[in-house]
Backbone as a chain_set.jsonl record, in Angstrom:
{"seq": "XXXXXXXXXXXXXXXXXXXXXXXXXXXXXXXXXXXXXXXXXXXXXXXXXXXXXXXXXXXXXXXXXXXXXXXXXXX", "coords": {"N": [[0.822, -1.195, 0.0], [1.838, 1.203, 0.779], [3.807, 1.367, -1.37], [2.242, 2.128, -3.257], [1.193, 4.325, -2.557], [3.274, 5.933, -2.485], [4.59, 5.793, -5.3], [2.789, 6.802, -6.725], [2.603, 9.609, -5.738], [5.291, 10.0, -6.239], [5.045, 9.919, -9.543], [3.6, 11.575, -9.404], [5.036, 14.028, -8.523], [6.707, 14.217, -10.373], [5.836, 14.299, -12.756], [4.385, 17.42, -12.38], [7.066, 18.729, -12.086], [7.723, 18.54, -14.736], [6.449, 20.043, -16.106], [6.231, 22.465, -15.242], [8.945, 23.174, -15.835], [8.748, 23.234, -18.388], [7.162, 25.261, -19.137], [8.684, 27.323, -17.934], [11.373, 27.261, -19.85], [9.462, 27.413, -22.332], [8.746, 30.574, -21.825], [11.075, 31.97, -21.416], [12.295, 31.547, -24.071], [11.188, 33.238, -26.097], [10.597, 36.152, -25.476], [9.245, 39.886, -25.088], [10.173, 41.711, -27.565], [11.428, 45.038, -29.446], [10.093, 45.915, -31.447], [7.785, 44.751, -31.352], [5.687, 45.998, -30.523], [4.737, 46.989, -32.621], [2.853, 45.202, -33.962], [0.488, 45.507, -32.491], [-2.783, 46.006, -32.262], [-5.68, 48.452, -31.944], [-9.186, 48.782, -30.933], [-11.312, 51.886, -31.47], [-13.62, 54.431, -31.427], [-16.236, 53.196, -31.528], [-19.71, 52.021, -32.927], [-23.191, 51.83, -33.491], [-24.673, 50.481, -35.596], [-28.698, 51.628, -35.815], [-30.466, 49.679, -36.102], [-29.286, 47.565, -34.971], [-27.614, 46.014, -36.575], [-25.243, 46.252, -37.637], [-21.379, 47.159, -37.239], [-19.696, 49.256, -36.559], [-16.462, 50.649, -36.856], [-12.655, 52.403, -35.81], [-9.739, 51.057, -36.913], [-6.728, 50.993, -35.218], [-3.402, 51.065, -35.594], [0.054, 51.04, -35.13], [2.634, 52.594, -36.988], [5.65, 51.597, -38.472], [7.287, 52.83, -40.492], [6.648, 55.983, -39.617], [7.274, 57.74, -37.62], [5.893, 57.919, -34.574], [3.524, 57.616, -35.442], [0.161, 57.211, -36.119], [-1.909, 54.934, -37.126], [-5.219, 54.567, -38.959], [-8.013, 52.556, -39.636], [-11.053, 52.603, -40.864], [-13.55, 50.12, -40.331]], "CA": [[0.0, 0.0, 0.0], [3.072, 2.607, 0.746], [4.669, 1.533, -2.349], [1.209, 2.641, -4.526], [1.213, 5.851, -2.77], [4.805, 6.758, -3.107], [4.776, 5.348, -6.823], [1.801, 7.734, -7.45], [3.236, 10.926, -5.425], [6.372, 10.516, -6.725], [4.845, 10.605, -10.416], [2.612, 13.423, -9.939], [5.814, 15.482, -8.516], [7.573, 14.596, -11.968], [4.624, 15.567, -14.001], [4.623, 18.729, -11.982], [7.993, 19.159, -12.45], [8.11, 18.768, -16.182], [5.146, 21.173, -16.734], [6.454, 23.988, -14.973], [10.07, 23.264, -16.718], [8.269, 23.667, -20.22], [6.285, 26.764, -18.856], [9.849, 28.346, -17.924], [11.833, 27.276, -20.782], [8.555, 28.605, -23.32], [9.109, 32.244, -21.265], [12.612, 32.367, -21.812], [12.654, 31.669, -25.651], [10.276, 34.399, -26.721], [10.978, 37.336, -24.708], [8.903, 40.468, -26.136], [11.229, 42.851, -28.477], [10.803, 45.887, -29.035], [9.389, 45.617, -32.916], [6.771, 43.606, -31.572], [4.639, 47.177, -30.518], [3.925, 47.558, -33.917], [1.753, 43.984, -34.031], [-0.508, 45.89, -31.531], [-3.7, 46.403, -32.776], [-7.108, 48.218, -30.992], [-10.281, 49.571, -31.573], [-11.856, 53.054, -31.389], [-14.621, 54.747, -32.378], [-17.47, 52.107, -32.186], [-20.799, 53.045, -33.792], [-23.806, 50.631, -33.615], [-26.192, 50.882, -36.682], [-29.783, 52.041, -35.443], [-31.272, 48.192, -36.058], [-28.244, 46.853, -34.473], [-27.374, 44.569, -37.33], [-24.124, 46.088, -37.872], [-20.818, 47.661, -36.345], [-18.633, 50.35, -37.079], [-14.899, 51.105, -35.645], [-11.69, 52.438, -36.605], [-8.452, 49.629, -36.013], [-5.508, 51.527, -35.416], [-2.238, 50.532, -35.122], [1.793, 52.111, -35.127], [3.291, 52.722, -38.11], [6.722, 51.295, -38.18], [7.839, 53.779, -40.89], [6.644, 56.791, -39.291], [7.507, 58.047, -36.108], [5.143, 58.051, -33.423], [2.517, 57.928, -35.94], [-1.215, 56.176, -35.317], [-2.739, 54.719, -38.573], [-6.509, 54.187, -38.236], [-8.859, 51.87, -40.726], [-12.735, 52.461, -40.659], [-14.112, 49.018, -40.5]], "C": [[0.869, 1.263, 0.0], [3.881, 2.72, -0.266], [3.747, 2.474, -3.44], [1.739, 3.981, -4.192], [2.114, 6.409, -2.957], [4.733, 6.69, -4.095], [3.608, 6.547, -7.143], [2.136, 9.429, -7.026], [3.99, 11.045, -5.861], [6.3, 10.427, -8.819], [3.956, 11.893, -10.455], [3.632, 14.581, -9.431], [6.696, 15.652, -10.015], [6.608, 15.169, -12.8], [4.648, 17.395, -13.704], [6.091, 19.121, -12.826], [8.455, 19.586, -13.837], [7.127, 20.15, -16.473], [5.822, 22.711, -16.29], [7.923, 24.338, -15.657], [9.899, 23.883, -18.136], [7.938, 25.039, -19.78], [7.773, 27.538, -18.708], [10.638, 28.228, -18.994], [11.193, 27.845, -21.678], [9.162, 29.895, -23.105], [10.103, 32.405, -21.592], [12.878, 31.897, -23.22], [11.881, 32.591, -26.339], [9.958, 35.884, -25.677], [10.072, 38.655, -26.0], [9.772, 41.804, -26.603], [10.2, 44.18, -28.717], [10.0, 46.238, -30.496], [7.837, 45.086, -32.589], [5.398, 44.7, -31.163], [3.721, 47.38, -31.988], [2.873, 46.597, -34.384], [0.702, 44.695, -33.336], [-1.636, 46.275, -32.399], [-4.722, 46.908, -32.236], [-7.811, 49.094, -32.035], [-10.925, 50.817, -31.42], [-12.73, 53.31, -32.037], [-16.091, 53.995, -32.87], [-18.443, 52.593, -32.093], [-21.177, 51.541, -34.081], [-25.009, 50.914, -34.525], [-27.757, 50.828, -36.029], [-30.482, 50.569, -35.852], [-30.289, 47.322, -35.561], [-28.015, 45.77, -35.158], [-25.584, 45.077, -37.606], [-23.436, 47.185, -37.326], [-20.048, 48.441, -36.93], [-17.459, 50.839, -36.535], [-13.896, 51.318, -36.627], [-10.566, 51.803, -35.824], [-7.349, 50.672, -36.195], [-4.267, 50.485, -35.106], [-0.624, 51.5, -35.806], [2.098, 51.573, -36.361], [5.092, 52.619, -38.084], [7.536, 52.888, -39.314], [7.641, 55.585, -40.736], [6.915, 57.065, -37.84], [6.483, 58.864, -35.49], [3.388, 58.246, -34.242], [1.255, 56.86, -36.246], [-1.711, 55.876, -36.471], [-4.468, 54.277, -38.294], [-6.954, 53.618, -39.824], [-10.168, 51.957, -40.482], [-13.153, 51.101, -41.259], [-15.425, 49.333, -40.575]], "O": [[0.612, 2.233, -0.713], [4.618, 3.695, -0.41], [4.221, 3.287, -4.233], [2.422, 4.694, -4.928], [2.054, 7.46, -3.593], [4.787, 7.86, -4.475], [3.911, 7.214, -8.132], [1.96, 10.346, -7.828], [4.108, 12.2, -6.271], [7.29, 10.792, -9.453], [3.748, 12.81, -11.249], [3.414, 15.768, -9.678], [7.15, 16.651, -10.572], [6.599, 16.252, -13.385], [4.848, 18.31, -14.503], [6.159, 19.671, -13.925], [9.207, 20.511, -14.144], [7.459, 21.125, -17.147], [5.847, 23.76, -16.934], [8.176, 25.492, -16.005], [10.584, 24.68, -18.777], [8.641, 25.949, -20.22], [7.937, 28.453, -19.516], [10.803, 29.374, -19.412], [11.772, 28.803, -22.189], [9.951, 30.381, -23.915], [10.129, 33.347, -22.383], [14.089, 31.928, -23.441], [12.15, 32.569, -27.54], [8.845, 36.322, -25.388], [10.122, 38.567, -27.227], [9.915, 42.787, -25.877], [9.019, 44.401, -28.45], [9.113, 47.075, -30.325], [6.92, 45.035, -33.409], [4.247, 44.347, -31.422], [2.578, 47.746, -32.263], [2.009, 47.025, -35.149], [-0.356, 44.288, -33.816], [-1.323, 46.956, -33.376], [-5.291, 45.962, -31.691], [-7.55, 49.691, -33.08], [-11.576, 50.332, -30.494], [-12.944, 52.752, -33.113], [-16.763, 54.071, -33.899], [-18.552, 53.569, -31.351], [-20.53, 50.578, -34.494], [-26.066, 51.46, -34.209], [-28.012, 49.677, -35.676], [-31.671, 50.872, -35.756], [-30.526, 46.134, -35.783], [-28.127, 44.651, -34.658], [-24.752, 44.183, -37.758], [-24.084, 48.146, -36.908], [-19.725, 48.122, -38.074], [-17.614, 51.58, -35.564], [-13.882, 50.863, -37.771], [-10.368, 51.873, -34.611], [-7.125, 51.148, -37.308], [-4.285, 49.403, -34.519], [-0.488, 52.335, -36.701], [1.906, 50.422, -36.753], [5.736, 53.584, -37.673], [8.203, 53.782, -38.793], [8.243, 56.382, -41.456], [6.571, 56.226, -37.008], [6.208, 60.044, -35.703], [2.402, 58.811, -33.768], [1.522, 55.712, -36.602], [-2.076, 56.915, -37.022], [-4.741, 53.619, -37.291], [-6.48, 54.021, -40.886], [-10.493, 51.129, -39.631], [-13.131, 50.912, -42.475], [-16.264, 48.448, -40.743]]}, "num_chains": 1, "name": "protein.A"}
């Protein structure tokens, strides 16, 4: 009976162990740069058509070749 439960505690601390190994190794291979601002995308400006069938917003996001400059899209 003390062998089950050791044999079963001492795999659920390796499972642990591996899981949180992956979870720290993931984090430490993709660190976020500083390029990666310009992926950012949000929304502004939402506008709900008077029968509420449809939506209206503008998506902005940073313009890598301009400086400091906000691009917006009317969806």
């Amino acid at each position: 009976m003390k062998k089950l439960i050791l044999s079963r505690v001492s795999s659920a601390l390796f499972l642990m162990a591996t899981m949180f190994g992956a979870i720290t190794l993931h984090a430490q291979q993709s660190p976020l740069a500083n390029e990666d601002i310009f992926e950012i995308e949000y929304a502004s400006d939402v506008q709900i058509s008077p029968d509420a069938t449809m939506v209206a917003y503008v998506r902005y996001s940073m313009s890598i070749m301009r400086t400091g400059a906000k691009v917006g899209y009317g969806w």
